[in-house]
C-alpha beads as a LAMMPS data file, in Angstrom:
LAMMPS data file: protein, C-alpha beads

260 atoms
259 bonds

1 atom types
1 bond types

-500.0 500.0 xlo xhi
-500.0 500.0 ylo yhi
-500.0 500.0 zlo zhi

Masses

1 110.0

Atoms # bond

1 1 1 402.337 -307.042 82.966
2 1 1 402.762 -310.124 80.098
3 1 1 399.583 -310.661 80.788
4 1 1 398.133 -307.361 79.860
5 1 1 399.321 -306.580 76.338
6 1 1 398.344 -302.997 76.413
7 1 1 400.321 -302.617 79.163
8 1 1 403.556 -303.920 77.200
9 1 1 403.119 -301.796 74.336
10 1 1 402.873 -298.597 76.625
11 1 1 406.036 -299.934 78.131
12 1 1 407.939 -300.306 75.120
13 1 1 406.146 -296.812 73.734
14 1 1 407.630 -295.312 76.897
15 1 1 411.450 -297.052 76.290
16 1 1 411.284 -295.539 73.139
17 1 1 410.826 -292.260 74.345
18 1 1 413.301 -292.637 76.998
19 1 1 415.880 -293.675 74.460
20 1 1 415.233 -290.660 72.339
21 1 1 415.365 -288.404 75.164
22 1 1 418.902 -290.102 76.428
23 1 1 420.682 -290.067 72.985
24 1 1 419.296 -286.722 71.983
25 1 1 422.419 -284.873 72.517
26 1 1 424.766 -287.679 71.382
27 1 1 427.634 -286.702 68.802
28 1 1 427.203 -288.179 65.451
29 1 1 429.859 -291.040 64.083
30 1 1 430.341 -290.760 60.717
31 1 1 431.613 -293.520 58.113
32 1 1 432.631 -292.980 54.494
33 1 1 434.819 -295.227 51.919
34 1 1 438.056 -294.168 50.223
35 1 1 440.404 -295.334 47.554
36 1 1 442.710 -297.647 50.251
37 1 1 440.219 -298.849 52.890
38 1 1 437.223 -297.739 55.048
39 1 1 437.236 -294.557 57.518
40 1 1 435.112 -293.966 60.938
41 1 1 435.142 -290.541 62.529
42 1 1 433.977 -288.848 65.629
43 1 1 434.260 -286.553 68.380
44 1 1 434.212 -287.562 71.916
45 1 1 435.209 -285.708 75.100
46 1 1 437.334 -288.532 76.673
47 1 1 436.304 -291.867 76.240
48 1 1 437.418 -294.035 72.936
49 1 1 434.144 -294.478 70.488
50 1 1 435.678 -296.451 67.582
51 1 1 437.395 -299.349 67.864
52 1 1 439.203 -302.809 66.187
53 1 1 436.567 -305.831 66.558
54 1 1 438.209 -308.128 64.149
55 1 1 440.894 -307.866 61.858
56 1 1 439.059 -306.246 59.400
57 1 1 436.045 -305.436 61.122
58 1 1 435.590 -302.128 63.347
59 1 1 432.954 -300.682 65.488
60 1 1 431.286 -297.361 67.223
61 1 1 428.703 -295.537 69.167
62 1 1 426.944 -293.664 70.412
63 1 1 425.114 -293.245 73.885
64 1 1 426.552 -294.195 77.286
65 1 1 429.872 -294.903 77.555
66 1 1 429.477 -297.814 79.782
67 1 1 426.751 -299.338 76.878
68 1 1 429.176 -298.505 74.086
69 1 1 431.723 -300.869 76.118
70 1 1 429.077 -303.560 76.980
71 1 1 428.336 -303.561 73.287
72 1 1 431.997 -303.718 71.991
73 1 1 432.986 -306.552 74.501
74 1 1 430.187 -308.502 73.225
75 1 1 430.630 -308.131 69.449
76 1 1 434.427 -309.088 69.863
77 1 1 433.657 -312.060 72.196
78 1 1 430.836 -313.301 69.678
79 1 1 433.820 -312.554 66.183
80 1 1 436.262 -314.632 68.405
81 1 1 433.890 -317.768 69.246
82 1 1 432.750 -317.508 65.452
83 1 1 436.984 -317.969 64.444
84 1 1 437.236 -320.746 66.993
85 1 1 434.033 -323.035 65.999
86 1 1 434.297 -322.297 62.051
87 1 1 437.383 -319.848 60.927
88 1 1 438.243 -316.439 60.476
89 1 1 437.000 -316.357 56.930
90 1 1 433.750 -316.852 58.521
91 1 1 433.922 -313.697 60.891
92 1 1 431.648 -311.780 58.426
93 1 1 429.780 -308.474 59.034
94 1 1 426.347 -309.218 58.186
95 1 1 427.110 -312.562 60.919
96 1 1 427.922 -310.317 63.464
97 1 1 425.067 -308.074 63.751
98 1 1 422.307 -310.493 61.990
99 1 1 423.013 -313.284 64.505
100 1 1 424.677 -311.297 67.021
101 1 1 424.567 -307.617 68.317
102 1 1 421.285 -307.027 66.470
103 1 1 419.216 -309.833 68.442
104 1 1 421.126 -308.744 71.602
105 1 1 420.231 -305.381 71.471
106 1 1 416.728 -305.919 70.824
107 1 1 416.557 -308.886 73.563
108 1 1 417.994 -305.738 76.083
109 1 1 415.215 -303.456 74.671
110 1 1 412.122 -306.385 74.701
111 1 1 412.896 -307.136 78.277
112 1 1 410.987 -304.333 80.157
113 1 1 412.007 -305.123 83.660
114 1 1 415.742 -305.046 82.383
115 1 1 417.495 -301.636 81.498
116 1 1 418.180 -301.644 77.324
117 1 1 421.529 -300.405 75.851
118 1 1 421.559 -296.393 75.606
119 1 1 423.251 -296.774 72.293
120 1 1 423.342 -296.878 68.491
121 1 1 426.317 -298.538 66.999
122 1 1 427.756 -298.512 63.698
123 1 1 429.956 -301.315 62.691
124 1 1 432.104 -301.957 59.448
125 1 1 433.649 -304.402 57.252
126 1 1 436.631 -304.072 54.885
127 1 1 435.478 -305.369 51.408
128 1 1 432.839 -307.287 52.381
129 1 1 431.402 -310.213 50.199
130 1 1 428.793 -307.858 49.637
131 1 1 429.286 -304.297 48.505
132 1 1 426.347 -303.172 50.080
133 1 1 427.099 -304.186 53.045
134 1 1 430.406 -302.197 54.030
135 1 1 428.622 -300.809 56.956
136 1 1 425.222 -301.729 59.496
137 1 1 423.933 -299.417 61.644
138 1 1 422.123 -301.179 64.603
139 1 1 419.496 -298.638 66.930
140 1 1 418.725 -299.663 70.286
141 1 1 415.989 -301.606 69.462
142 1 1 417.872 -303.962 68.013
143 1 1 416.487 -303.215 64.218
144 1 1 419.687 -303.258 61.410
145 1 1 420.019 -301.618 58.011
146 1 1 423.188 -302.358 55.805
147 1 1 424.635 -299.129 53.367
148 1 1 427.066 -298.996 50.879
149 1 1 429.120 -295.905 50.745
150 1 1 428.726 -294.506 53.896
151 1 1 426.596 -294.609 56.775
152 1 1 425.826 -292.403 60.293
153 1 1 424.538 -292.960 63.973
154 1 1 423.643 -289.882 65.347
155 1 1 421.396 -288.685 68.639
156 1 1 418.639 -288.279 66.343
157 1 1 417.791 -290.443 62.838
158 1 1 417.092 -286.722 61.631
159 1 1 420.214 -285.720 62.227
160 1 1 421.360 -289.098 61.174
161 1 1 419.559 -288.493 57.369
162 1 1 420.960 -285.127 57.049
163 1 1 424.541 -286.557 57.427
164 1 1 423.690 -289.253 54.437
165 1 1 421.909 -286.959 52.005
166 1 1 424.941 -284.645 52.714
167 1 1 427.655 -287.860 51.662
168 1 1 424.969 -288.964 48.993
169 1 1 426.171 -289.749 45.312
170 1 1 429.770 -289.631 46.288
171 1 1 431.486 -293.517 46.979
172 1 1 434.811 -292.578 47.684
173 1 1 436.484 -294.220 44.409
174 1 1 439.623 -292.309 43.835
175 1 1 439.588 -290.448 46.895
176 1 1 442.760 -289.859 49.476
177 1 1 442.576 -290.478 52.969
178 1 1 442.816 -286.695 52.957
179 1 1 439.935 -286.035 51.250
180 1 1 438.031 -288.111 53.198
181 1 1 438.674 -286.990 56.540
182 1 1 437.948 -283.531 55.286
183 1 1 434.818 -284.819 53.444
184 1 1 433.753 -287.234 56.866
185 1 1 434.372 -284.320 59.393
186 1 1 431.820 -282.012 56.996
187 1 1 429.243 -284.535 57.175
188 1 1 429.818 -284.707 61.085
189 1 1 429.491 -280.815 61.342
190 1 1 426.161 -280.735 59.078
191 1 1 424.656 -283.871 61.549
192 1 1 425.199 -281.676 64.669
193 1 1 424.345 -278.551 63.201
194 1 1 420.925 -280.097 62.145
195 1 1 420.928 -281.631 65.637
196 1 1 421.445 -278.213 67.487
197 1 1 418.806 -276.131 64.676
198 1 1 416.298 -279.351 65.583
199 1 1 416.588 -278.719 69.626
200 1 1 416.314 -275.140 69.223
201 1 1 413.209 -274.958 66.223
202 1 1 410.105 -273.727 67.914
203 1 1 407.453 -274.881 65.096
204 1 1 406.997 -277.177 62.750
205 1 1 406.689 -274.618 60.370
206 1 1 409.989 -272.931 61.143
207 1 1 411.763 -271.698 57.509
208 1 1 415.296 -273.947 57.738
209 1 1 418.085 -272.311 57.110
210 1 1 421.030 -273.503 54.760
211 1 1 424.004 -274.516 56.353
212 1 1 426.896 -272.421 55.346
213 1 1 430.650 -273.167 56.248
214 1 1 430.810 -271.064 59.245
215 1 1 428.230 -273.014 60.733
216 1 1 429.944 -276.177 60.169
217 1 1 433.197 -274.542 61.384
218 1 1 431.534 -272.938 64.636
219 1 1 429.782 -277.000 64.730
220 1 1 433.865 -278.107 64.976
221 1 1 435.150 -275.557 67.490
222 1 1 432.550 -276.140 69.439
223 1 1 433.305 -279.253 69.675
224 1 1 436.979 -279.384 70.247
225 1 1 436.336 -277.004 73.562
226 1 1 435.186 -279.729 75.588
227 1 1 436.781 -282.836 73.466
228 1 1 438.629 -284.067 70.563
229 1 1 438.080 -285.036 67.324
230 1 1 438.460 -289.250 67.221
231 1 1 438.656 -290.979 64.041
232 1 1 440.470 -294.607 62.408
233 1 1 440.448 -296.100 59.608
234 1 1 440.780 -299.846 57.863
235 1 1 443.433 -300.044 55.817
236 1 1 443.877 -302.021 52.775
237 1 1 447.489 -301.139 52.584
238 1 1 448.556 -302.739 56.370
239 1 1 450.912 -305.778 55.686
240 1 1 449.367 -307.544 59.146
241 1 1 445.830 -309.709 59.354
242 1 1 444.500 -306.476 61.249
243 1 1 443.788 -303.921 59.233
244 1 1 442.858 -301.290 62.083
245 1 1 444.489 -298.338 63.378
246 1 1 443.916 -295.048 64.834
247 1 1 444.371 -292.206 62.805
248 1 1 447.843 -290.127 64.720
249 1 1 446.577 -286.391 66.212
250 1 1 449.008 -284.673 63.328
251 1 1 446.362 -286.597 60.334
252 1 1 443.737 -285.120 62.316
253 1 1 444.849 -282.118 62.861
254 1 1 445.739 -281.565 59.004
255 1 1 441.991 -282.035 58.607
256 1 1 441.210 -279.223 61.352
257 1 1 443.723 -277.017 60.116
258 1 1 440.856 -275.075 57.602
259 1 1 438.600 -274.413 61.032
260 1 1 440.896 -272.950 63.298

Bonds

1 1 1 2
2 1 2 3
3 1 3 4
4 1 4 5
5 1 5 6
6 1 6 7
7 1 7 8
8 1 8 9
9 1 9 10
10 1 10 11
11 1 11 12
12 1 12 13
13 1 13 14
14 1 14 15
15 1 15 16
16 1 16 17
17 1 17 18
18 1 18 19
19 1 19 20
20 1 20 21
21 1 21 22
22 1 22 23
23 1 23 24
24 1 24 25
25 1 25 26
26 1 26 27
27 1 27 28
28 1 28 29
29 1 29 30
30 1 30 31
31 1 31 32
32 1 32 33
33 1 33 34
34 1 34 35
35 1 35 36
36 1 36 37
37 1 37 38
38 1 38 39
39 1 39 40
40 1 40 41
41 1 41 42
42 1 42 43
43 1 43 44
44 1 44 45
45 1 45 46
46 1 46 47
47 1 47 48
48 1 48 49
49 1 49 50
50 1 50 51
51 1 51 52
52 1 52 53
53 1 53 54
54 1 54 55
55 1 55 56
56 1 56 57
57 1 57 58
58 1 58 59
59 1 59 60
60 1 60 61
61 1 61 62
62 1 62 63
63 1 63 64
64 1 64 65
65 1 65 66
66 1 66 67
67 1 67 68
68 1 68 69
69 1 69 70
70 1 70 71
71 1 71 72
72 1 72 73
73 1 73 74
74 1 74 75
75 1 75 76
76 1 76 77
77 1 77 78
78 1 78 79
79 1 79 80
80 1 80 81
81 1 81 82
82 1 82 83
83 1 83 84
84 1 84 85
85 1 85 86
86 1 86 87
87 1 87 88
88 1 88 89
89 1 89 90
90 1 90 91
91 1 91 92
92 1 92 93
93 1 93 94
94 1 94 95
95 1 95 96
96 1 96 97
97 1 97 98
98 1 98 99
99 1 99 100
100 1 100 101
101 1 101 102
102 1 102 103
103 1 103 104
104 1 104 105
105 1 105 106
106 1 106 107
107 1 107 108
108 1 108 109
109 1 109 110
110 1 110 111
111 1 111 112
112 1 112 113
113 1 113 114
114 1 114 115
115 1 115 116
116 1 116 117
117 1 117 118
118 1 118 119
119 1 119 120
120 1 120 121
121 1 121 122
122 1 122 123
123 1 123 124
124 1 124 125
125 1 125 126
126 1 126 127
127 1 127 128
128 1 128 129
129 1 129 130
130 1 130 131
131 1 131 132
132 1 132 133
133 1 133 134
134 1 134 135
135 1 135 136
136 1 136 137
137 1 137 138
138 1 138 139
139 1 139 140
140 1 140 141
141 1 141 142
142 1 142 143
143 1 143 144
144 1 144 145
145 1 145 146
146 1 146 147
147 1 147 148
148 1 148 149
149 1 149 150
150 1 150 151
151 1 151 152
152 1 152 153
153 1 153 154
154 1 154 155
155 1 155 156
156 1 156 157
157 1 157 158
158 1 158 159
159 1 159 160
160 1 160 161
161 1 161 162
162 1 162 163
163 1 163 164
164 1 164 165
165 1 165 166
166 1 166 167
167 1 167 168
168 1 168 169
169 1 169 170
170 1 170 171
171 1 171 172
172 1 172 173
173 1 173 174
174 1 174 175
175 1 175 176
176 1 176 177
177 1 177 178
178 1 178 179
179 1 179 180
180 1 180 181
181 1 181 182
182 1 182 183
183 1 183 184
184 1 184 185
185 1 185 186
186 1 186 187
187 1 187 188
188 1 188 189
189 1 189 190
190 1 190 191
191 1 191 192
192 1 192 193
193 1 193 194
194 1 194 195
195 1 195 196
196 1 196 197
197 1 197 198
198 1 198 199
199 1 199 200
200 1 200 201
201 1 201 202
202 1 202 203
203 1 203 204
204 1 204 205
205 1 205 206
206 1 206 207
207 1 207 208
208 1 208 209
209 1 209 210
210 1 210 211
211 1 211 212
212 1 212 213
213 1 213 214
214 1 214 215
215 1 215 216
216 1 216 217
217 1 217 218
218 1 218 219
219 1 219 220
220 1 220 221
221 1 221 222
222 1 222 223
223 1 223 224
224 1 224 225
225 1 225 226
226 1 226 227
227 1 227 228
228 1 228 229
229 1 229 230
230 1 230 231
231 1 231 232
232 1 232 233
233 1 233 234
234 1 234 235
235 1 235 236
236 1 236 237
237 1 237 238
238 1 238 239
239 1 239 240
240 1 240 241
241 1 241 242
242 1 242 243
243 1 243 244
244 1 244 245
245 1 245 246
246 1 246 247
247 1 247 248
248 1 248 249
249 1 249 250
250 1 250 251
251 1 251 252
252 1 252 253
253 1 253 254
254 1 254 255
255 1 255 256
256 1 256 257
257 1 257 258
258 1 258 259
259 1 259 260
């Protein structure tokens, strides 16, 4: 088949579209700044999507579980090496996925007689060299894009730009962890409610609807009938090198408390 270059590009065309088809459905992960750190939130229906890579470096997906965990062992293995050969100043986000996930994930996807990584990752850095650079969101082909503010992986990159031009203009200066949990969990709703109007519109010339807040509260019930609502943040504030944890179910549940 390397021989026969149109051959290759109809089996990448057809990766592609088996990609789409198998991270259609996925639930958005949403990331947004605040005044004391960085925040990633979720929903899943059992298995963990965000976790601690590196002190102050964090990561999640979406896709199949078993990629999301491939993925995650792989970034943490390739932070550790980098603290061991240089130091762990030099565990740096734009390292990670420039020289590491990124050209993993698109060797996966090149490969045609291997199976790629059903997955799009998102993967942050607490105040990063580089302001613009807080987050990189990595598709399954492999191709990166850093953001400032805030950034999304969804099933679709629709769904994925309706989340940002939601979050747009806002950078989280001044803003509790309060605020932006309520403010992240929005931004969630609006991806899947785009996600759910996109598998459902019939023609391209379909009228679209504005989202009101009982969409994006029916979006969040839905959702906590056959799951949970998963987010962390970085944290500034944490006296220890790590500056991960896991938001408790009572922070969480102070967020949900407006959609019940």
């Amino acid at each position: 088949m390397l021989d026969e270059p149109y051959r290759w590009v109809e089996a990448i065309r057809n990766r592609r579209e088996y990609l789409a088809d198998q991270l259609e459905g996925a639930s958005p992960v949403v990331g947004v700044c605040y005044t004391d750190g960085v925040l990633l939130l979720t929903s899943t229906p059992g298995p963990r999507k965000v976790f601690e890579v590196y002190n102050q470096v964090a990561f999640a997906g979406v896709g199949h579980p078993a990629d999301i965990e491939k993925l995650r062992k792989a970034i943490i293995d390739i932070a550790h090496v980098e603290a061991f050969n240089l130091s762990a100043s030099d565990v740096s986000l734009q390292r990670l996925v420039a020289f590491g996930l990124g050209p993993l994930m698109k060797a996966a996807f090149d490969e045609i007689f291997r199976s790629p990584h059903i997955a799009r990752v998102i993967v942050t850095e607490l105040d990063p060299s580089d302001p613009l650079e807080t987050f990189y969101t990595i598709d399954a082909d492999g191709s990166f894009s850093p953001s400032g503010a805030a950034a999304a992986v969804a099933g679709t990159v629709d769904s994925a730009a309706a989340i940002l031009a939601y979050l747009k203009g806002r950078d989280g200066s001044g803003e509790s962890l309060t605020d932006a949990l309520a403010r992240a969990l929005d931004a969630w709703a609006v991806g899947r409610v785009f996600a759910a109007r996109e598998a459902d519109k019939s023609s391209e010339d379909d009228e679209v609807a504005p989202t009101t807040q009982d969409d994006l509260a029916t979006a969040v019930r839905d959702a906590l009938v056959s799951g949970r609502i998963e987010a962390a943040v970085l944290d500034r504030r944490m006296p220890k090198k790590t500056k991960f944890r896991l938001l408790p179910a009572a922070d969480i549940e102070g967020a949900l408390a407006r959609f019940r």
